[in-house]
N, C-alpha and C positions, 0 to 999 in steps of 0.2 A: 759313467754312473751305472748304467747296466753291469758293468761286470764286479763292480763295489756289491750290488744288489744279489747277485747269481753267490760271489765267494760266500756272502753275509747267510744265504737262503740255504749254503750245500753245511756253513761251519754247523748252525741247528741242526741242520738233520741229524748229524752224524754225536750230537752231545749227548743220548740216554740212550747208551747199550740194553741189554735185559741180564745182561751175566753179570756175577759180581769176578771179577779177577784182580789180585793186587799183583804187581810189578815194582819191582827195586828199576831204576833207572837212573841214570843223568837228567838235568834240571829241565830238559826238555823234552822229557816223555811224560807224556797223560798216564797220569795211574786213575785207577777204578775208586770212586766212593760215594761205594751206594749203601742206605740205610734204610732200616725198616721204622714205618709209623705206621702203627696198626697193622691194618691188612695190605699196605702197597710199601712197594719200594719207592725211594726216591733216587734217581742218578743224578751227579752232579758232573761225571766227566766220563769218558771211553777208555777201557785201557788203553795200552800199548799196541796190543794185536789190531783192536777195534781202528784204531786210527793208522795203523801202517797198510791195513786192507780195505780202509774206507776211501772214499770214490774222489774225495779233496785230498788225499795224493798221489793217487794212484791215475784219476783220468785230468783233473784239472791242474794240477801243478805243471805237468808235460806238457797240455795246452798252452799255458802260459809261456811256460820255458820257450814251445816251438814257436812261438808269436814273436817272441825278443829273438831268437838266432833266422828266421827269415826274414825280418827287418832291421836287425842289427847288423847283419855279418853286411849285406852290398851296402849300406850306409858308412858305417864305420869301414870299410875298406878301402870306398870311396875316398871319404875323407882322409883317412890319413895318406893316401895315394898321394891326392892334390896339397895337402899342408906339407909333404916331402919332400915335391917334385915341382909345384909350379908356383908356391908362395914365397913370395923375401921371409928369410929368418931372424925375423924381427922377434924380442923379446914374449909379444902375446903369439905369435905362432909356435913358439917352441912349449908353452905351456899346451895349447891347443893338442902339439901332434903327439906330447906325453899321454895326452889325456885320449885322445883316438887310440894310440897304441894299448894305454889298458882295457880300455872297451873292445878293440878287436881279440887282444887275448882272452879275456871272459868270452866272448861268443864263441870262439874257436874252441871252447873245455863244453857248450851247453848240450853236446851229443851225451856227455858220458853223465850229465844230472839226467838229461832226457829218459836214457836208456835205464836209469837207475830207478828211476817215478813208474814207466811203463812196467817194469817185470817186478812189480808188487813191493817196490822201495827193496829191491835185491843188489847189492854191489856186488861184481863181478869181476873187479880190476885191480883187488887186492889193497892191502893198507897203506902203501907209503903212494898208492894212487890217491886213495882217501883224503889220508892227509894236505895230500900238493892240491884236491879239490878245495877242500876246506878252509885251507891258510890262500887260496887265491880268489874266492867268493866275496870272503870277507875284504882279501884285497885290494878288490876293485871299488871296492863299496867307498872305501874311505881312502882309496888314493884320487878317487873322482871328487871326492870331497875336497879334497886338499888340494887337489889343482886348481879346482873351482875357487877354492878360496885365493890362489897366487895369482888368477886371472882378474878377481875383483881389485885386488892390493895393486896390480898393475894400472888395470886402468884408474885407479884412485891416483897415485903416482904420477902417472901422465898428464891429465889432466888440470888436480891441483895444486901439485907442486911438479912440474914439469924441469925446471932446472937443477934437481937432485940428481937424476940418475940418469946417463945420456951419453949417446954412441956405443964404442966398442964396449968400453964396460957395463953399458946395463946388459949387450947381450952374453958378455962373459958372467957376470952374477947371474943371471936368469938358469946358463948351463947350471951353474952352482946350487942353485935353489933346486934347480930337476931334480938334479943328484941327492941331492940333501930330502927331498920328499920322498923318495924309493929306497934311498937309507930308513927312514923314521918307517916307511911303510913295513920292510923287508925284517926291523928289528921290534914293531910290535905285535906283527905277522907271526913273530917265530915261535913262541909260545904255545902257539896251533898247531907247530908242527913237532912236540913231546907230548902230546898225549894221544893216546889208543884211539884210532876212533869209529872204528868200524868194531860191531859185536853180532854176534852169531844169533839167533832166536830162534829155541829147536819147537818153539811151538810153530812157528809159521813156516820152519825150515831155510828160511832165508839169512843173509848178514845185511845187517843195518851200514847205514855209510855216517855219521854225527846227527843220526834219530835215537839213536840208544843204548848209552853206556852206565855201566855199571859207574857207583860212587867209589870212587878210590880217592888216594889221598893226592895223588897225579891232577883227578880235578877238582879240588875242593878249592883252589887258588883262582878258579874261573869265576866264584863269587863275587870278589874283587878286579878279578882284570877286565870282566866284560864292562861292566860297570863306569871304570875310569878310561876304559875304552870310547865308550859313549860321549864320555864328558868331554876328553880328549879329541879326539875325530869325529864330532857333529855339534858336539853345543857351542866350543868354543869359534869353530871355523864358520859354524853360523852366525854368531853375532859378528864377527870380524866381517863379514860376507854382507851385513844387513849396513854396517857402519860404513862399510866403504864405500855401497853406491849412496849411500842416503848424503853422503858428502859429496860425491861427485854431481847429484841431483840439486845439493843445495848451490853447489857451486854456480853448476848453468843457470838455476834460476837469479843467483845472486848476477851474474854477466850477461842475462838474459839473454842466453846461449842457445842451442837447441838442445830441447831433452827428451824428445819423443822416444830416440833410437833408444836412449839410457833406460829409459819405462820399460819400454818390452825387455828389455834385457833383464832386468830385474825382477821381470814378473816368471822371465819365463825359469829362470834362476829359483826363485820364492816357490816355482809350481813345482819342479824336477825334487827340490827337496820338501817340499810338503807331502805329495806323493809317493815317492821314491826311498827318502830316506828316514820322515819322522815318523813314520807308522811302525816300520823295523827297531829302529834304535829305541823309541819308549816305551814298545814291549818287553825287548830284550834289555834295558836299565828296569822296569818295576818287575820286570820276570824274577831276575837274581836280587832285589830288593825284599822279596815277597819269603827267603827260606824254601822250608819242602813242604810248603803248606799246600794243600791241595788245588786250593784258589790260582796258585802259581802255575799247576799243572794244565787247568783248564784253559790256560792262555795260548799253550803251546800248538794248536790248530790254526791260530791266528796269527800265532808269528812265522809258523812256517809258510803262510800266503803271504803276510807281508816284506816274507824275502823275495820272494818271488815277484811282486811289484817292487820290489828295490833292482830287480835286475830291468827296470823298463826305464832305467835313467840312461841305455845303453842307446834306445831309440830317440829317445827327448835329447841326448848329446850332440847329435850331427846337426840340430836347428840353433843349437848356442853357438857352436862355428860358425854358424851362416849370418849369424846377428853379431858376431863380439867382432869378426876377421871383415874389411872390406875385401881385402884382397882373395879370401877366398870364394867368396861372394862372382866376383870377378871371373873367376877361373873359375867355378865350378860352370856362371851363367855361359861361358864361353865355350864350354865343355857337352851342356846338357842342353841349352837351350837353341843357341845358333851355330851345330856343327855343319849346317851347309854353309853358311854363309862365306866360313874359311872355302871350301870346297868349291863357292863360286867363285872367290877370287883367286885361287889355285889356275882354276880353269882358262878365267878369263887372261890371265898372265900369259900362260903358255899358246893362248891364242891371238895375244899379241907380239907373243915369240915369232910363231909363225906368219902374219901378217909382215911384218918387220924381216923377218931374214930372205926372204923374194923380191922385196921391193931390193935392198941394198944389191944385191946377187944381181938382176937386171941392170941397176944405173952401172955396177960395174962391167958390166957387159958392155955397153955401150961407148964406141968411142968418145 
């Protein structure tokens, strides 16, 4: 809540420049409009300079960033380590280690958003770097979604209709379904990666990394694709998401089953995209809803924070393994919690090795 409170307090500060400056940009650059009434101006928004130097991105975006790659990266490393190496590859762990693998490669790219926030929103690593940033932000955004959604569908599956899909074949359809998700991902992806998206700004001297492109006619199709983008990879895989456990829920209560484990699960599922993903995606659907109206522009301080909290479903992901996998549960507790425990019976083996190999060695001695 503090830090909802801190983004909320720094987006104001930074919303009434004193300079009037107009800028042509892409749909997510703040242009200036300020008017006179009477003797005072009014500002309604910052420009472009004003927000590429102001201190919500330049000191707090990095913050953020560095918060999700020290708690993401040994998390998500972790985890996919043990769902590779010491879990059965059962249908929900093969969604599970898809979904560590995109999380750990977002964390593994957040050096080069880091580095880009610190040196005044400056890309330094060239345009087809730009692009492979930008086509893979957004792809984790909604491949996370979308295994989320294959992990509900599963245990819906399981649970209440359990003799559909079963043995070898569900885990040979599950490989199918991987694939088939990092196809759909790779080919709605791709569209990110034909347009320009790093642009020069000789007033600040710097190049922008997708804060500020000229309108061409390359992006004018972004109107449309973010848009069904949104509808596509979040509204739908959230209702699908909300139906599946609410079925699984009704189930247990219908068999007076246990459903504690299923609650948290679905809360903590409900929380990851309440914070993570619908503050992102309903900015960026009424963003492109809104034209080049100015109103539209003003938004643009707020959705670049709320990408930024879209990247902390990286750290909330390692706790949905811990609650959706028993088995990882298992191996992680075995792992993290009671490493001597092996070590004393290690120990004590080898010291009944040696108790045991003396005595026999004497009775053979013995006439």
């Amino acid at each position: 809540m503090s830090l909802l409170l801190t983004c909320t307090c720094l987006c104001w500060a930074e919303q009434c420049p004193t300079e009037k400056r107009v800028s042509k940009g892409r749909a997510l650059t703040r242009i200036s409009n300020c008017k006179e009434t009477g003797r005072n101006f009014t500002c309604r928004c910052a420009s472009p300079e004003d927000h590429l130097n102001g201190t919500v991105t330049t000191r707090l975006l990095p913050m953020l960033y560095t918060l999700v790659l020290l708690v993401g990266l040994p998390a998500n490393a972790m985890a996919f380590w043990v769902l590779a190496t010491k879990t059965k590859k059962c249908a929900s762990t093969l969604f599970l280690l898809n979904l560590a693998g995109a999380d750990l490669l977002f964390v593994l790219l957040l050096p080069f958003k880091i580095s880009y926030h610190l040196l005044g929103n400056n890309w330094l690593f060239g345009e087809y770097a730009c692009r492979a940033l930008v086509t893979l932000f957004y792809g984790n955004m909604y491949s996370s979604i979308l295994f989320l959604t294959c992990i509900s569908l599963d245990r819906y599956v399981s649970l209440v209709h359990p003799f559909i899909w079963r043995g070898s074949e569900r885990v040979c359809g599950t490989v199918g379904i991987c694939i088939g998700v990092w196809l759909a991902i790779g080919l709605g992806m791709s569209p990110l990666l034909l347009i320009h998206h790093s642009q020069h700004v000789p007033q600040l001297n710097i190049t922008t990394c997708h804060d500020f492109l000229e309108q061409s006619t390359e992006t004018q199709y972004l109107a449309y694709y973010f848009p069904t983008l949104v509808v596509l990879g979040f509204v739908l895989p959230f209702v699908i998401i909300v139906f599946s456990y609410g079925c699984v829920l009704a189930h247990l209560l219908a068999t007076r089953g246990h459903y504690g484990h299923v609650v948290r699960v679905l809360v903590l599922v409900l929380l990851v995209f309440a914070l993570c993903f619908t503050p992102s995606n309903v900015l960026l659907f009424s963003h492109y809803l809104q034209g080049t109206s100015s109103s539209r522009n003003d938004a643009y301080i707020h959705y670049v924070l709320a990408l930024a909290l879209s990247a902390f479903n990286n750290c909330f992901d390692p706790f949905i393994y811990f609650y959706i996998s028993r088995d990882f549960r298992a191996q992680l507790g075995s792992m993290v919690c009671c490493p001597w425990r092996q070590q004393d019976k290690a120990s004590l083996a080898r010291a009944c090795e040696n108790l045991v190999l003396p005595l026999r060695s004497s009775e053979q001695s013995q006439p």
